[in-house]
C-alpha positions in Angstrom: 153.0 -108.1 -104.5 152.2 -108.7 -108.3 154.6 -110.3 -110.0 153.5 -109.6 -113.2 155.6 -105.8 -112.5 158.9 -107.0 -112.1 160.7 -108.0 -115.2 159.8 -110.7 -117.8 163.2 -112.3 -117.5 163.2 -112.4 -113.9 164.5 -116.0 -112.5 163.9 -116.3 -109.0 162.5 -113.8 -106.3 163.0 -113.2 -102.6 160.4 -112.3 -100.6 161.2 -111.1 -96.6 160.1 -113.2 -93.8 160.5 -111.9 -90.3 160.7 -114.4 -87.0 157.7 -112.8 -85.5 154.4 -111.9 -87.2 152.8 -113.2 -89.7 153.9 -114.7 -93.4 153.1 -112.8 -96.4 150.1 -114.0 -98.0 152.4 -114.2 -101.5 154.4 -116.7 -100.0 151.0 -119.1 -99.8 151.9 -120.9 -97.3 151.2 -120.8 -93.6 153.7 -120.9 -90.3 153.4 -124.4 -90.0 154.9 -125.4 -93.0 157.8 -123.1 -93.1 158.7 -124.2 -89.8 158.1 -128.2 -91.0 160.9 -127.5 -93.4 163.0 -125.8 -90.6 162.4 -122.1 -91.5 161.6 -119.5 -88.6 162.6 -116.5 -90.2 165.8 -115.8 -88.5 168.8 -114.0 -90.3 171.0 -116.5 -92.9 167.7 -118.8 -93.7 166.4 -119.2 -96.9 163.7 -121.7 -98.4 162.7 -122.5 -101.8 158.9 -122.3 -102.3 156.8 -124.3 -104.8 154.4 -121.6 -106.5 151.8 -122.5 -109.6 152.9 -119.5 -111.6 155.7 -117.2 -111.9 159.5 -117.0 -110.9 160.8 -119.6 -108.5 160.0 -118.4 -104.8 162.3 -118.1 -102.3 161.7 -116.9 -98.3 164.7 -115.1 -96.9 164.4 -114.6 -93.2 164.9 -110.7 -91.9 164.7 -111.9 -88.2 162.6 -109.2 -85.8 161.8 -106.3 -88.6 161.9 -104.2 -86.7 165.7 -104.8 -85.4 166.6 -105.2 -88.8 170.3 -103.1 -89.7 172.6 -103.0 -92.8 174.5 -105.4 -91.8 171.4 -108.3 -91.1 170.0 -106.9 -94.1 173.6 -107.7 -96.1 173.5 -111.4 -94.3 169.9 -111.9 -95.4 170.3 -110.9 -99.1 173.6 -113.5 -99.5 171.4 -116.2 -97.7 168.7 -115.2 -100.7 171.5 -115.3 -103.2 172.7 -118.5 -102.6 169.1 -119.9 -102.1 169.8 -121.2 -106.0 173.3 -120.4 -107.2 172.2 -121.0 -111.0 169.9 -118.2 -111.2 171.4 -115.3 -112.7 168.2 -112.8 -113.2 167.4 -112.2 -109.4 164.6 -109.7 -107.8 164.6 -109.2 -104.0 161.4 -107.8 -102.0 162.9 -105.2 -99.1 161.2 -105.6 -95.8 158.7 -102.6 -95.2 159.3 -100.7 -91.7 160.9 -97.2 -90.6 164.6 -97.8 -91.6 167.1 -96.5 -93.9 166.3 -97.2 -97.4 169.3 -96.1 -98.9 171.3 -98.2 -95.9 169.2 -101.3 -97.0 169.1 -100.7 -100.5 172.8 -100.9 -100.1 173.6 -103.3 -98.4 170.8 -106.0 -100.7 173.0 -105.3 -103.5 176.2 -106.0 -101.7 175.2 -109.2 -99.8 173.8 -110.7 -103.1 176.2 -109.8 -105.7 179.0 -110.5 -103.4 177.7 -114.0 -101.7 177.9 -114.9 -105.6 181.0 -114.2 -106.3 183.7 -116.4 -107.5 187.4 -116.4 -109.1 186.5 -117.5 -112.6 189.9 -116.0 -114.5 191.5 -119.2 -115.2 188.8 -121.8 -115.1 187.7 -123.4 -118.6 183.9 -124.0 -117.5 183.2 -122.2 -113.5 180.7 -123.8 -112.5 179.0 -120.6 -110.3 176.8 -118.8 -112.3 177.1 -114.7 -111.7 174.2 -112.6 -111.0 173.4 -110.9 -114.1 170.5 -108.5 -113.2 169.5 -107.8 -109.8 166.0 -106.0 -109.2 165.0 -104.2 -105.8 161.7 -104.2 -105.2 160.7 -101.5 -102.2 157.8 -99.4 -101.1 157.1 -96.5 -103.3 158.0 -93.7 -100.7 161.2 -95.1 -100.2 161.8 -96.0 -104.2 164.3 -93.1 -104.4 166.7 -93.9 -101.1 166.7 -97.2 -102.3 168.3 -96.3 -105.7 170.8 -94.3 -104.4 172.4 -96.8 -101.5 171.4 -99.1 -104.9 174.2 -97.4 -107.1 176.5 -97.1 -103.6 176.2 -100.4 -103.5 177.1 -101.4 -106.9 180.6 -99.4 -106.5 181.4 -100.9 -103.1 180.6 -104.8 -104.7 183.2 -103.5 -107.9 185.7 -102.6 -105.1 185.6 -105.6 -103.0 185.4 -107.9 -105.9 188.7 -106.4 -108.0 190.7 -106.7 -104.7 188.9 -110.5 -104.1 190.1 -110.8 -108.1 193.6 -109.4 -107.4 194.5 -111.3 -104.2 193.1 -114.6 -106.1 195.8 -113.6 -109.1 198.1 -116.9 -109.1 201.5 -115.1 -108.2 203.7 -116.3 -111.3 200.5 -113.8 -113.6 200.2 -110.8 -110.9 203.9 -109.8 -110.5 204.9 -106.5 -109.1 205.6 -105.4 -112.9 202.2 -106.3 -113.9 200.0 -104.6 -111.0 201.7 -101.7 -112.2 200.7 -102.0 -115.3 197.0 -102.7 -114.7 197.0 -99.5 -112.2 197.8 -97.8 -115.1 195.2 -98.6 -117.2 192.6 -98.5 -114.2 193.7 -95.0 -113.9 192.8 -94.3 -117.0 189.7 -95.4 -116.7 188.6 -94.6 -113.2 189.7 -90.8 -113.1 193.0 -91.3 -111.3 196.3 -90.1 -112.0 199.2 -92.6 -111.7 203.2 -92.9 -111.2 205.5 -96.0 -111.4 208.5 -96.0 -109.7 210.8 -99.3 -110.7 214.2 -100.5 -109.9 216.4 -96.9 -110.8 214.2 -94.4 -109.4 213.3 -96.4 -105.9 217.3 -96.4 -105.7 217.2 -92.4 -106.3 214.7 -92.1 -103.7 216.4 -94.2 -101.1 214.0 -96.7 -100.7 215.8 -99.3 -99.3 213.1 -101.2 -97.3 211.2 -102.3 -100.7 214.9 -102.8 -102.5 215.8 -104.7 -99.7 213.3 -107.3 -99.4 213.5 -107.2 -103.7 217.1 -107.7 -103.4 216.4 -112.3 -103.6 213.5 -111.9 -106.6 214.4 -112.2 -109.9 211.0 -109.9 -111.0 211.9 -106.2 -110.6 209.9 -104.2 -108.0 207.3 -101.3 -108.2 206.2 -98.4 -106.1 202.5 -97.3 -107.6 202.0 -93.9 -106.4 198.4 -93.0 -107.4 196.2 -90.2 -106.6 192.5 -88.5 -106.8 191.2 -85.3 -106.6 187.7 -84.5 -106.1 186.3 -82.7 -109.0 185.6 -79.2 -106.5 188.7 -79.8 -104.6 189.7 -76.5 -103.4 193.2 -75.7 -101.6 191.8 -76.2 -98.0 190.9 -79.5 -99.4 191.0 -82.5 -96.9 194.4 -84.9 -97.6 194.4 -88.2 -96.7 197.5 -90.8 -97.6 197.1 -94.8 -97.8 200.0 -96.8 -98.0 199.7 -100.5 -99.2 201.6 -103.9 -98.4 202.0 -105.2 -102.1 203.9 -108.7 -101.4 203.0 -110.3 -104.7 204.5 -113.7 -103.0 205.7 -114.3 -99.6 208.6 -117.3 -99.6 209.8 -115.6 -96.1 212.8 -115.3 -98.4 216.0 -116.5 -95.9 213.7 -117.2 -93.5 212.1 -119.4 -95.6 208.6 -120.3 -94.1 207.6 -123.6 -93.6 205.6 -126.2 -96.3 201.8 -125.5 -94.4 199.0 -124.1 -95.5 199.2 -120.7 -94.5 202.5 -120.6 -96.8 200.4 -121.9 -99.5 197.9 -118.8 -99.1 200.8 -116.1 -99.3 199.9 -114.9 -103.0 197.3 -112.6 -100.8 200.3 -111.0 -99.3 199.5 -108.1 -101.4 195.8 -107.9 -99.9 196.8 -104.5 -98.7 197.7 -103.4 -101.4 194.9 -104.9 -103.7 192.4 -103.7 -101.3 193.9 -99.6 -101.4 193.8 -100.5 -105.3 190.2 -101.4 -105.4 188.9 -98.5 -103.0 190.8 -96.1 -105.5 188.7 -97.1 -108.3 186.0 -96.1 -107.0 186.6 -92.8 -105.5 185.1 -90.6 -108.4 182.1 -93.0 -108.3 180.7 -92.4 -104.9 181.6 -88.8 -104.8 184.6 -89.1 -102.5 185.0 -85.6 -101.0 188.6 -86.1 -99.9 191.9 -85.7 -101.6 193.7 -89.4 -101.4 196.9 -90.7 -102.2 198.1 -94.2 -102.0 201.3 -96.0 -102.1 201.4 -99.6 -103.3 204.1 -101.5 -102.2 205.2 -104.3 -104.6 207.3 -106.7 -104.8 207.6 -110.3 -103.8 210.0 -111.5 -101.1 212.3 -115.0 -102.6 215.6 -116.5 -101.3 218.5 -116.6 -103.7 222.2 -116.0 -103.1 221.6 -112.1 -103.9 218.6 -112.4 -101.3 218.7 -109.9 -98.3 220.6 -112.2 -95.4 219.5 -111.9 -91.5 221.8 -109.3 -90.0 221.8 -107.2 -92.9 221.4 -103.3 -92.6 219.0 -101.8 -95.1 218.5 -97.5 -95.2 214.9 -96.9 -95.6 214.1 -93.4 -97.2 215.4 -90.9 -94.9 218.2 -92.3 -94.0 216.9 -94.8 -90.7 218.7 -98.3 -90.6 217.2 -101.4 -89.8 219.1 -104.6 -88.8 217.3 -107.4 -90.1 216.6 -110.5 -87.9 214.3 -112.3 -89.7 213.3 -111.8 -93.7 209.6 -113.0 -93.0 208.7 -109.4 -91.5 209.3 -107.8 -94.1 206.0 -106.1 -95.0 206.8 -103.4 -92.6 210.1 -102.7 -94.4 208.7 -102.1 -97.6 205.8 -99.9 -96.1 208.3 -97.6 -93.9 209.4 -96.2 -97.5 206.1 -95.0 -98.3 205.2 -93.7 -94.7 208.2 -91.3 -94.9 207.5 -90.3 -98.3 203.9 -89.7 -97.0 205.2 -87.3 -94.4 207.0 -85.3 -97.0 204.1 -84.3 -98.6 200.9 -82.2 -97.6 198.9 -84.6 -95.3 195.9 -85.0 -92.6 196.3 -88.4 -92.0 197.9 -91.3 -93.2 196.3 -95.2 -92.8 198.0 -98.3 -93.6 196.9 -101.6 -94.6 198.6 -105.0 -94.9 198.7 -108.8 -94.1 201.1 -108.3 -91.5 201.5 -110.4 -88.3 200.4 -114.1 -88.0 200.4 -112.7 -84.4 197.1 -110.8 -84.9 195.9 -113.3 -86.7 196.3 -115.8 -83.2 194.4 -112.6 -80.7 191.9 -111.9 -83.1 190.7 -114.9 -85.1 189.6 -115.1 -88.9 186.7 -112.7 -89.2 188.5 -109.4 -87.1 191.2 -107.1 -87.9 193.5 -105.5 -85.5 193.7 -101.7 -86.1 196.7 -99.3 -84.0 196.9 -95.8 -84.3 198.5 -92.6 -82.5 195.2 -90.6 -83.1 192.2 -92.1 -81.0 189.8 -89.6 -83.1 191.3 -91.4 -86.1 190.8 -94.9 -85.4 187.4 -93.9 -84.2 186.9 -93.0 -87.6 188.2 -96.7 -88.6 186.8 -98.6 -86.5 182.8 -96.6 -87.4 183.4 -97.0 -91.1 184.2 -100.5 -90.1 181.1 -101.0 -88.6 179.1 -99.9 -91.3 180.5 -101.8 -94.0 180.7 -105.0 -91.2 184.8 -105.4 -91.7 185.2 -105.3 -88.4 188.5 -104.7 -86.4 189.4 -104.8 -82.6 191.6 -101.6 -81.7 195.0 -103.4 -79.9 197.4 -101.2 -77.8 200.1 -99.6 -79.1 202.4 -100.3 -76.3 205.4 -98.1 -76.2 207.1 -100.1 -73.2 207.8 -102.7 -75.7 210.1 -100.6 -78.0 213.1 -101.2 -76.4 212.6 -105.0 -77.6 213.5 -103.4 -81.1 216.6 -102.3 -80.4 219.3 -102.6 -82.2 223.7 -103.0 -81.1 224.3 -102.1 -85.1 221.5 -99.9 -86.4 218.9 -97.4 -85.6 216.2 -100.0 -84.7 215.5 -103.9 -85.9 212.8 -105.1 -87.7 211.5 -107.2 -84.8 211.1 -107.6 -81.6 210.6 -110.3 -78.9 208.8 -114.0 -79.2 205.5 -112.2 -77.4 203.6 -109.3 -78.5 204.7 -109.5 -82.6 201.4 -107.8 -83.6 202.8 -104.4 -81.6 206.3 -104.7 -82.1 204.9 -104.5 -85.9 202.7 -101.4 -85.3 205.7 -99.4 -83.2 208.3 -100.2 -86.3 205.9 -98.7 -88.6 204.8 -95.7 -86.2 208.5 -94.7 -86.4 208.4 -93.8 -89.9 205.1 -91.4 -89.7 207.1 -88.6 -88.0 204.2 -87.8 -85.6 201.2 -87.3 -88.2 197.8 -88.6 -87.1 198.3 -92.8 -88.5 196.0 -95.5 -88.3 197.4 -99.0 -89.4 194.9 -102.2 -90.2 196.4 -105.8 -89.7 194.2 -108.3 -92.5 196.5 -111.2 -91.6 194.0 -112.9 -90.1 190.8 -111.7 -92.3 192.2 -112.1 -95.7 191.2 -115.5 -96.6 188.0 -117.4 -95.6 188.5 -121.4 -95.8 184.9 -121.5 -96.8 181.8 -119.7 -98.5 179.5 -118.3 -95.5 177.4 -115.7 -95.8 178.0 -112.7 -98.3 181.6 -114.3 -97.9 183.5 -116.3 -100.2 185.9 -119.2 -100.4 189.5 -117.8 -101.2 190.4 -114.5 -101.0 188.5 -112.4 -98.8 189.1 -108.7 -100.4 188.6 -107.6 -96.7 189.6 -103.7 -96.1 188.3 -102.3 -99.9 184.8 -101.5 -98.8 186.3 -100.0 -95.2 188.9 -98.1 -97.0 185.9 -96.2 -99.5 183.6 -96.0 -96.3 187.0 -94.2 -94.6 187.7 -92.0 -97.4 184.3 -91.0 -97.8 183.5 -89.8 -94.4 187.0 -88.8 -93.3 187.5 -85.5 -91.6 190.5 -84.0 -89.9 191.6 -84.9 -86.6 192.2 -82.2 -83.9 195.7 -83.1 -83.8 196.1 -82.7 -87.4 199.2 -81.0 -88.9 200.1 -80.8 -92.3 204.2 -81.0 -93.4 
């Protein structure tokens, strides 16, 4: 290609190399080289070329072309982006063949914004440089698919990078108060419509599950109800309801968790919630079809003497009681609120979302979330939109034998079970609450924080479940089972 039509400020330029066939003459230099310097073109490598003239070259390897999906592309574009992290004015060659521009276009925006992203809020002088400008450079027949999964792509990055942002918030700065406040003014901006509930009105509505585990904190909680229309919605209108774990800090609270390192990560307690937040924002941008409603679910979860004590009762909206054995699961207390108010309102289907059981996090690993549901049609919807956007879960079962292990000598049921099988016993507590509408719930625990920078990943906070939850919305549709209240 000629250079000299991509932008004058341009600062460094990717250029595809597959693992078979032959290297672009642009790249000026042969197979032997490359492979010298360790390059064969696979999927995550990159090299930095010498060239005489022009922007700074760098090979990006596409693997076999011709096998080449979204999610390769999105791993090939970070390895690009990372290629030279103080470039900020990038351009990126698309490999020619018979795929999806749009679905490539896409997912080259996402891998290389997003492998560039860092926290930067509270830093003096970050060193990571941010992509400033990011040029796609594709065949001229597919120029027009290419902008459009372009712009998709620019609104997924924004969503995935404001929950990454939120879940990064140092706890003492993100309370529940504050998240409340910022929804607000995101609303404002991003075509929602917005309602804070705080200490009074959750005790009108009887939500005693988010009260509860507030009941040790000395920062007031929030319920942030927020919702978006589409701009044709009509009244046959699909409705779909997402409710969000919003613990701004997790302590454990009497239960107080030990001094490790997966205590110190517990300011993403509220990845749930941060992640519902972020696909909200973007809802009007990409054209969302659907009618959604979400529930955030904030508070944080301390021990004091006016903390919530193991054997406690607590009356979650509706009037169920649940005997408290341990104040570390309390994420599912605060979301059994919001699935009952969910029911008592027109709905298709509602999906939760929260850090919930170090349990999943021990079956599935780092990089997969467990997903439960009473709707297999519905968390076939899940699990494809989890494909696409390559958040991937692992459906787990949502074993009803075990629902005797919650119950309880003083209340309607407690808010655990046994030593084995705490992923479940957290699903069948919260499929309680739905009153038999078609549910899906997601378990980050395990995917919410990366150790390390790999890929179109970064180190921190993971954002994990914002780009599912658009993808979700987007192509939701009713379930056969489907009932409205």
């Amino acid at each position: 290609m000629d250079s000299a039509g991509l932008p004058a400020d341009i600062e460094l330029l990717g250029l595809p190399v597959g693992s078979t066939g032959d290297v672009p003459a642009e790249v000026g230099v042969a197979w032997d080289r490359l492979r010298s310097a360790g390059f064969t073109g696979g999927i995550g490598q990159s090299l930095l070329v010498s060239v005489p003239s022009g922007p700074p070259l760098v090979v990006y390897g596409v693997g076999d072309p011709a096998e080449l999906d979204a999610a390769g592309m999105r791993d090939a574009a970070a390895a690009f982006a990372r290629a030279a992290e103080k470039q900020s004015r990038l351009a990126i060659v698309l490999p020619a063949g018979d795929h999806s521009g749009a679905d490539h276009g896409q997912a080259a925006v996402e891998g290389a914004l997003l492998a560039r992203y860092a926290y930067r809020g509270l830093r003096r002088a970050p060193e990571e440089v941010a992509v400033a400008e990011l040029t796609l450079v594709a065949a001229p027949r597919s120029i027009a698919e290419v902008e459009a999964g372009a712009r998709r792509g620019v609104a997924y990055v924004r969503a995935a990078s404001l929950a990454r942002d939120l879940a990064n918030g140092p706890p003492s700065l993100l309370t529940a108060a504050r998240i409340a406040e910022f929804a607000q003014a995101l609303a404002t901006e991003c075509g929602l419509s917005v309602e804070v509930f705080d200490r009074d009105a959750l005790v009108a509505l009887g939500c005693g599950g988010l009260l509860g585990v507030n009941a040790g904190s000395v920062d007031p909680p929030r319920m942030i109800k927020i919702w978006y229309e589409p701009a044709a919605a009509g009244p046959d209108v699909a409705r779909l309801t997402l409710v969000g774990k919003g613990i701004m800090y997790d302590s454990g609270g009497i239960a107080l968790k030990p001094a490790d390192a997966v205590h110190a990560t517990m300011k993403n307690d509220m990845s749930g919630a941060g992640a519902i937040l972020a696909a909200m924002a973007v809802l009007r941008d990409v054209g969302c079809p659907v009618a959604v409603t979400a529930y955030l679910m904030c508070t944080d979860n301390m021990p004091s003497g006016s903390a919530t004590k193991l054997g406690d009762v607590l009356s979650i909206r509706g009037g169920t009681t649940v005997e408290v054995v341990n104040t570390d699961a309390e994420g599912r207390l605060v979301m059994a609120d919001a699935l009952v108010l969910a029911t008592e309102e027109p709905v298709d289907a509602i999906l939760d979302i929260a850090t919930l059981t170090g349990a999943c996090m021990r079956a599935l690993g780092t990089q997969i979330a467990g997903v439960f549901g009473n709707d297999q049609e519905l968390v076939g919807q899940v699990q494809a939109a989890a494909d696409r956007v390559d958040e991937p879960v692992w459906q787990l079962p949502m074993a009803h034998r075990y629902r005797s292990e919650m119950d309880s000598h003083v209340a309607d049921i407690k808010n655990m079970g046994g030593a084995n099988g705490a992923a479940i016993h957290a699903a069948l507590f919260l499929e309680e609450f739905v009153d038999g509408r078609p549910w899906v719930h997601i378990d980050i625990a395990g995917t919410a924080q990366n150790e390390s920078s790999t890929g179109w990943q970064s180190a921190g906070c993971s954002g994990f479940g914002a780009r599912l939850l658009v993808e979700f919305a987007v192509k939701f549709s009713r379930t056969g089972r489907g009932e409205r209240a």
